[in-house]
C-alpha positions as CSV (number, residue, x, y, z in Angstrom):
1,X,24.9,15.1,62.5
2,X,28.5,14.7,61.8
3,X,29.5,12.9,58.7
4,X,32.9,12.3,60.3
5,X,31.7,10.5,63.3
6,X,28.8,8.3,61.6
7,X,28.5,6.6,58.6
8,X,25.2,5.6,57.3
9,X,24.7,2.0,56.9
10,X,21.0,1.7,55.3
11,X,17.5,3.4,54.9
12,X,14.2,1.7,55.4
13,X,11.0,2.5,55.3
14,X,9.0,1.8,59.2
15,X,4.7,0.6,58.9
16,X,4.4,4.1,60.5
17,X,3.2,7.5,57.9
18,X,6.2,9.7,57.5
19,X,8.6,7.4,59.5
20,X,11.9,5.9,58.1
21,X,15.0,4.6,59.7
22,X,18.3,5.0,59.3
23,X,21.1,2.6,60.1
24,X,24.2,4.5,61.1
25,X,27.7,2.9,61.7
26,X,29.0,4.6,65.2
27,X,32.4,4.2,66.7
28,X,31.4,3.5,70.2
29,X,28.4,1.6,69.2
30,X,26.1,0.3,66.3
31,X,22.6,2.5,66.8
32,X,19.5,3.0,65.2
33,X,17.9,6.2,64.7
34,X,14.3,7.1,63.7
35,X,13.6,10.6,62.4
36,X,10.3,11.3,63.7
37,X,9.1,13.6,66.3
38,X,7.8,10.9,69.0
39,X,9.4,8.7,71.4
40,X,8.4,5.4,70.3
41,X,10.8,3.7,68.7
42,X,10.1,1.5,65.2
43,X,11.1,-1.5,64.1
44,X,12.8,-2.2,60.4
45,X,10.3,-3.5,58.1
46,X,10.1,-6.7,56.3
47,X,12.2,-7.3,53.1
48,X,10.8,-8.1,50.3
49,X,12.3,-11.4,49.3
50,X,11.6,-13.2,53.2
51,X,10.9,-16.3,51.8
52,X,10.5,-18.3,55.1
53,X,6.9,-17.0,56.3
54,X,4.0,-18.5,58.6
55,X,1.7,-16.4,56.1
56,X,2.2,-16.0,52.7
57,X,0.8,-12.2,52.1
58,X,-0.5,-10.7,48.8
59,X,1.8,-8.3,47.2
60,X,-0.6,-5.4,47.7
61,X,-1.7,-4.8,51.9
62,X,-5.1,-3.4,50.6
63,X,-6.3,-7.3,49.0
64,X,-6.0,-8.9,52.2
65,X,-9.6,-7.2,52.4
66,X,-10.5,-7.3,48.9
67,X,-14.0,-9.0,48.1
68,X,-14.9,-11.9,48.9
69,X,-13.6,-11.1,52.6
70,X,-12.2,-14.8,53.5
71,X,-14.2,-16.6,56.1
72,X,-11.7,-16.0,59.3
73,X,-11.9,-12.3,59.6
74,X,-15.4,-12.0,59.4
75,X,-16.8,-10.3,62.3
76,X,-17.8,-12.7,65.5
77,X,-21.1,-13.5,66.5
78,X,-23.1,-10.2,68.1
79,X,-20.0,-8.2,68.0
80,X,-21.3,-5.4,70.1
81,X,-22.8,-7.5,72.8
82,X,-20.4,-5.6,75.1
83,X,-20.5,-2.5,73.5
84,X,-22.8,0.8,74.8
85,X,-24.2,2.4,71.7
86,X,-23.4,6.2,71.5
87,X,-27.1,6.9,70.2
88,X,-30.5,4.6,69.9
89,X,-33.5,5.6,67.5
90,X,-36.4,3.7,66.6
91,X,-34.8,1.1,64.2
92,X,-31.4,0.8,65.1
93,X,-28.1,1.9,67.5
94,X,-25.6,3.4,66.5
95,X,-21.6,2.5,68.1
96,X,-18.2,4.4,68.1
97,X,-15.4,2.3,66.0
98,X,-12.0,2.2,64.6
99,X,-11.2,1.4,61.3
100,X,-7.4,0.8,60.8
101,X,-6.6,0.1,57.5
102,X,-3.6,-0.5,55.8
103,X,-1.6,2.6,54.9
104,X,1.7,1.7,52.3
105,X,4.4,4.6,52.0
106,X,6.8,5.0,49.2
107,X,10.3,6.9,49.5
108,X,12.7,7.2,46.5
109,X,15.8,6.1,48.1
110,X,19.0,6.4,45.6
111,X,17.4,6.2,42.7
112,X,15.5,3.1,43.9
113,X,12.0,3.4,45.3
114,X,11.6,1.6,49.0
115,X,8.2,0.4,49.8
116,X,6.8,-0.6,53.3
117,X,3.9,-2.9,51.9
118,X,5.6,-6.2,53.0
119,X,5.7,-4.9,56.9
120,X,2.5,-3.7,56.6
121,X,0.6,-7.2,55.4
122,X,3.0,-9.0,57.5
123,X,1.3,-6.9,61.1
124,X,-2.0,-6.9,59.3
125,X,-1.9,-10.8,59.1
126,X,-0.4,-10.9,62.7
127,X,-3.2,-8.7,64.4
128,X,-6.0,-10.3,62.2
129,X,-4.7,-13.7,64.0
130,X,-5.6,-12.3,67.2
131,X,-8.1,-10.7,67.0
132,X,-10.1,-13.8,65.0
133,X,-8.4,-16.6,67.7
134,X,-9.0,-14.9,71.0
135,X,-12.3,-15.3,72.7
136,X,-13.3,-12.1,74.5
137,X,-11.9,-10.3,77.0
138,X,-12.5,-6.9,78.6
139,X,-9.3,-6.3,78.9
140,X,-8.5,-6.6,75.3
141,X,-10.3,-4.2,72.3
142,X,-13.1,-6.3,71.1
143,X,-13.1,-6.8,67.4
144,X,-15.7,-5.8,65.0
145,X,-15.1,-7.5,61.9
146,X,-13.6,-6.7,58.6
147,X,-14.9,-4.2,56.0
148,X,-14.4,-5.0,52.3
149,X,-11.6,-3.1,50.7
150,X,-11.1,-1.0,53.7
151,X,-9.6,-2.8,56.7
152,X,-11.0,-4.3,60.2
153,X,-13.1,-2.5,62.5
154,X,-12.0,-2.9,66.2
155,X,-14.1,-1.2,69.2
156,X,-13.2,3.1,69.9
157,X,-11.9,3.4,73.4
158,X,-13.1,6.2,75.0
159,X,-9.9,6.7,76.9
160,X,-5.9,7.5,77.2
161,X,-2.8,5.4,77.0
162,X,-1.3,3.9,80.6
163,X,1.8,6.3,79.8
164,X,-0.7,9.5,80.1
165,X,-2.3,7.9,83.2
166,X,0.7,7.7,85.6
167,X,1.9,10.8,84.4
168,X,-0.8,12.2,85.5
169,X,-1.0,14.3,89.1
170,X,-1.6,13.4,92.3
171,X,-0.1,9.9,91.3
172,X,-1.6,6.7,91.3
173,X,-2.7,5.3,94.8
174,X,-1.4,1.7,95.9
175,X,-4.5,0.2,94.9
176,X,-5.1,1.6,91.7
177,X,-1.4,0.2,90.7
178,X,-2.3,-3.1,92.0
179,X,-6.0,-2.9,90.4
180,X,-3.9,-2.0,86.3
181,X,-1.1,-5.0,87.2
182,X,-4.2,-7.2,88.0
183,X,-6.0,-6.0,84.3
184,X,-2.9,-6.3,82.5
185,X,-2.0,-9.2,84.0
186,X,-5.3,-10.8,82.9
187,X,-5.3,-9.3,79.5
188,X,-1.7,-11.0,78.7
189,X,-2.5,-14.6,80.4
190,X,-5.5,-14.9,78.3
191,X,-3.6,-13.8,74.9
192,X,-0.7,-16.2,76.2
193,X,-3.4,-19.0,77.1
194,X,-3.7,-19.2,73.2
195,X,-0.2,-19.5,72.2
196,X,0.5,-16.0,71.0
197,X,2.9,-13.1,72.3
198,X,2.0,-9.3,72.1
199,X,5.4,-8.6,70.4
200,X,4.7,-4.7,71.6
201,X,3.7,-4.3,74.8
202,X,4.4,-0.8,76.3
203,X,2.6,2.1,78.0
204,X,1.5,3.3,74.6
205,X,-0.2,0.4,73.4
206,X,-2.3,-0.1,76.5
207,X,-5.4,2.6,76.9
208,X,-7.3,2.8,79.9
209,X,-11.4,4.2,79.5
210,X,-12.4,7.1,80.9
211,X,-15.4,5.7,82.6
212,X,-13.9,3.1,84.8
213,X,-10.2,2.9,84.5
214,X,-10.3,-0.6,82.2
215,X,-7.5,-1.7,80.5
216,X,-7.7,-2.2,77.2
217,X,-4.8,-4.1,75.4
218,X,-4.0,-2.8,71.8
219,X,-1.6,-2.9,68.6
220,X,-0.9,-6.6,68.1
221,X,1.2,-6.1,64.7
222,X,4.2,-7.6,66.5
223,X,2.5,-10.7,67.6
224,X,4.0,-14.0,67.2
225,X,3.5,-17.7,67.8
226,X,4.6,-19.2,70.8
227,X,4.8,-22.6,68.4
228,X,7.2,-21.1,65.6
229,X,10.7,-20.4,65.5
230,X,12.1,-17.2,64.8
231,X,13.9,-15.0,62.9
232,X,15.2,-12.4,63.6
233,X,15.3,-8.7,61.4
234,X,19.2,-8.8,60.7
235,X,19.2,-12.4,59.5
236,X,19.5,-13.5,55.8
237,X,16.2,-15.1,54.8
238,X,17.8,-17.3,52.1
239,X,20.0,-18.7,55.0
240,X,18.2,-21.8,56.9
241,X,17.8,-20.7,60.4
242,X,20.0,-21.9,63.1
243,X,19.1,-25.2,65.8
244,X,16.3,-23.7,67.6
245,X,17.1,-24.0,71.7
246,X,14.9,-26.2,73.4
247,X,12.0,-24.1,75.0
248,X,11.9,-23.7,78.8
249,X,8.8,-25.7,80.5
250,X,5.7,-23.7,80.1
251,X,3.9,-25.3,83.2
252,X,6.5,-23.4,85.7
253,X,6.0,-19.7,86.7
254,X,10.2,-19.6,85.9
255,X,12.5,-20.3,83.1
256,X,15.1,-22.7,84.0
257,X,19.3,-21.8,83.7
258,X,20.4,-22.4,80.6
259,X,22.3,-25.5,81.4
260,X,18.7,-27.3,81.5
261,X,18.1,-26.3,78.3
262,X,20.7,-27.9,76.3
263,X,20.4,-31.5,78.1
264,X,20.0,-34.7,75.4
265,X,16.4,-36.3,75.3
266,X,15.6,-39.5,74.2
267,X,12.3,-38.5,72.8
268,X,12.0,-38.0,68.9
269,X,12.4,-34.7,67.4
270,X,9.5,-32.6,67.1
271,X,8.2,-31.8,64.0
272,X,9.9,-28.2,62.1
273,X,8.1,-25.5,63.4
274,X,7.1,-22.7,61.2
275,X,9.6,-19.4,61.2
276,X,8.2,-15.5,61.9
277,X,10.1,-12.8,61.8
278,X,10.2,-11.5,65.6
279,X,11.0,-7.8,65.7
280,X,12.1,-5.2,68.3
281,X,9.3,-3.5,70.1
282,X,9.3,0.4,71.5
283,X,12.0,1.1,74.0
284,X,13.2,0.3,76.9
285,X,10.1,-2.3,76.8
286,X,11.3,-4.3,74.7
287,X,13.5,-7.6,75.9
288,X,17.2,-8.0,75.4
289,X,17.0,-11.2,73.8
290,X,14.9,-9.3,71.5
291,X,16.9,-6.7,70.9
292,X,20.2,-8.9,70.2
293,X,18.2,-10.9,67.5
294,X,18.2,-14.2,69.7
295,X,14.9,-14.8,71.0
296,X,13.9,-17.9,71.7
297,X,10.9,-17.8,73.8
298,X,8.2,-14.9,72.8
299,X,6.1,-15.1,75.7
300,X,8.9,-14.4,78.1
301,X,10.2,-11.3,75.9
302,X,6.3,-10.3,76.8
303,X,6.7,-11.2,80.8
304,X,10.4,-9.0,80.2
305,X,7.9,-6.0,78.4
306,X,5.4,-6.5,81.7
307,X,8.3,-6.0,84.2
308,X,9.0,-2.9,82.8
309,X,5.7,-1.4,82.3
310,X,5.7,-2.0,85.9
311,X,8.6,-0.7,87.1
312,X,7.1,2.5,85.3
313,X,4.1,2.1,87.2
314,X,5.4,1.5,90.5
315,X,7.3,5.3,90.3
316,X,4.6,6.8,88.1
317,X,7.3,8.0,85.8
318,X,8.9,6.8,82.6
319,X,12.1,4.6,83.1
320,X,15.2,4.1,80.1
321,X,17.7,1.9,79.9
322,X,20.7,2.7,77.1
323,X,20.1,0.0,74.2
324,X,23.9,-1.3,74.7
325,X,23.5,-2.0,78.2
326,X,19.9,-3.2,77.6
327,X,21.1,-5.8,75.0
328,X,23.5,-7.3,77.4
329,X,20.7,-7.9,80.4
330,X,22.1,-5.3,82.4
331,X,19.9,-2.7,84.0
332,X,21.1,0.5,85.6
333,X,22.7,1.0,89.1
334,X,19.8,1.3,91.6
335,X,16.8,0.9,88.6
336,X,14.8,-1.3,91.0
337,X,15.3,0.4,94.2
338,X,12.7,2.3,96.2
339,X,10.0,0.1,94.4
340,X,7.6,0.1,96.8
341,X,4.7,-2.0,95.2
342,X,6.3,-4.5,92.4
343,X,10.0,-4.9,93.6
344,X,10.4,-8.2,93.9
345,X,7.8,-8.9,91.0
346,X,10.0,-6.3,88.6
347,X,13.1,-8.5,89.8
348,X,12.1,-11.5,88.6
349,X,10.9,-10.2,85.3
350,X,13.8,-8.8,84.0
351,X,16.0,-11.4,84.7
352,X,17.3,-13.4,81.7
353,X,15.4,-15.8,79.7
354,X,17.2,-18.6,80.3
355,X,17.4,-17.7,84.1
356,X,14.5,-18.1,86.0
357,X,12.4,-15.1,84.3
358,X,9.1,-15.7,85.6
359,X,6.5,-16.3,83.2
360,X,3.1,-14.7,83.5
361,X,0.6,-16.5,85.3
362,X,-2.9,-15.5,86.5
363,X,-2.2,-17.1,89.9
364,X,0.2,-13.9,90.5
365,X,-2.6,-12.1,90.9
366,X,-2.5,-9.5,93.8
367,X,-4.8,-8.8,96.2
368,X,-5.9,-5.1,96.3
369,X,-5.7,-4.7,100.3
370,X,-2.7,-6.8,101.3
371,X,0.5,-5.3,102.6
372,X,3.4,-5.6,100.2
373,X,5.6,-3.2,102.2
């Protein structure tokens, strides 16, 4: 790397073991580079003094399950009703799990040691939120409960992620396309049906079983509120937050133009919403709005993320877009030609925000035999 052409900005610490960021001022454009060996990309962690929070976290990740393990992330009734037990004896089964608990890395940065234990509450609390709000779904990983001191216990997917599935050869027939839109689909409307994004959706964070090709929805870290306002990464926390743009209509399939948006109401204010910090997701997934720290409407960055995974599936390859021309809504020349499957779907997906993305609705459902061509 040439110290004549880049200057580093900052250092921070990612939720991820062994991953930090660094902030480099370029002359053509501002980028951010992770040094890690994978190609999903991290977001900067939460600074320490965020004062403006929907949950205040404990100062050490590691308490959040700390005896007595509050009420809300205890596990749900019969959690393995919809689990097959790996072995049976005479007195009891026995059932694969994952136990994620929190893992805090420290780097000495300058002098100055850098901690990610804010980032990691902060997607602790997020996914805990989901995972104790949702009712089941088979398209979602059930959870299991919380053990003391340890973490939360979510079910083991016997499977791969939707990124090693269309990479695999002979590619994906028509049907089974249509058949992991349909899951997905389902998944995301019922997390939306309760008011809260995914934040993260991408190939990686969706596994498909083994067995019968399910789609399981994972990795809700990044999950927000559709109810709260947010912030975003860049922004100074001891600033108030700007005027919030009215929210597009959440009973149509489209978000209106932007003129709509801004039209005077006689109704009375609604009360101040509470402020979470919305963060980039992995790349190219991840929406512009997102991306330019002006998000407005998290469930429609999720319907942007959904667009691309399907553009992805529709040529059973990965897809990229540069993050410059990402962040200004552009897509390249020809990206959605020769989709054969989602076109017109993918089109209306990645549109703006503010004009006419389509939403996610379970009535866009597609039927397995019908002819799209």
């Amino acid at each position: 790397m040439s110290s004549s052409a880049r200057h580093i900005k900052k250092i921070t610490l990612t939720s991820k073991k062994n991953w930090w960021m660094v902030e480099l001022d370029d002359e053509e454009d501002r980028t951010t580079h992770i040094l890690s060996p994978t190609i999903e990309e991290a977001a900067p962690p939460e600074p320490h003094h965020l004062s403006r929070q929907v949950f205040t976290p404990p100062n050490n990740p590691l308490s959040i399950f700390s005896f007595p393990t509050p009420t809300t992330y205890s596990a749900p009734p019969n959690p393995t009703q919809n689990l097959a037990p790996c072995a049976s004896g005479s007195a009891s089964e026995l059932f694969k799990c994952i136990v994620k608990k929190p893992n805090v890395v420290q780097l000495e940065i300058n002098g100055e040691m850098q901690s990610n234990a804010n980032d990691v509450i902060t997607q602790f609390l997020a996914e805990l939120r989901v995972y104790t709000t949702l009712a089941r779904h088979r398209n979602i990983a059930a959870f299991l409960g919380c053990l003391e001191n340890v973490g939360m216990v979510l079910e083991y997917v016997e499977g791969r992620t939707l990124w090693d599935v269309i990479k695999e050869r002979p590619e994906l027939t028509r049907s089974k396309k249509i058949d992991f839109h349909n899951q997905l689909l389902d998944g995301l409307t019922h997390l939306h049906s309760y008011g809260l994004s995914h934040g993260d959706l991408s190939l990686l964070n969706v596994q498909v079983t083994h067995s019968s090709d399910t789609i399981k929805l994972l990795d809700f870290g990044r999950s927000v509120s559709a109810e709260s306002t947010y912030a975003s990464p860049f922004e100074d926390p001891s600033q108030p937050p700007e005027a919030p743009v009215p929210r597009p209509p959440v009973n149509s399939r489209f978000a209106p133009k932007s003129p709509h948006l801004s039209q005077p109401s006689s109704a009375p204010p609604p009360p101040p919403r509470q402020v979470e910090r919305i963060h980039p997701g992995t790349r190219p997934f991840s929406a512009p709005e997102v991306l330019r720290g002006e998000c407005q409407d998290a469930l429609l960055a999720d319907a942007y993320s959904f667009g691309m995974i399907l553009v992805c599936l529709d040529r059973c390859d990965l897809v990229d877009v540069k993050p410059w021309v990402q962040r200004k809504d552009a897509l390249p020349k020809g990206f959605l030609d020769g989709l054969s499957v989602f076109g017109n779907m993918c089109e209306q997906y990645l549109r703006r925000w503010d004009d006419f993305r389509r939403r996610l609705v379970k009535e866009d459902m597609m039927d397995v035999e019908m002819n799209l061509n």
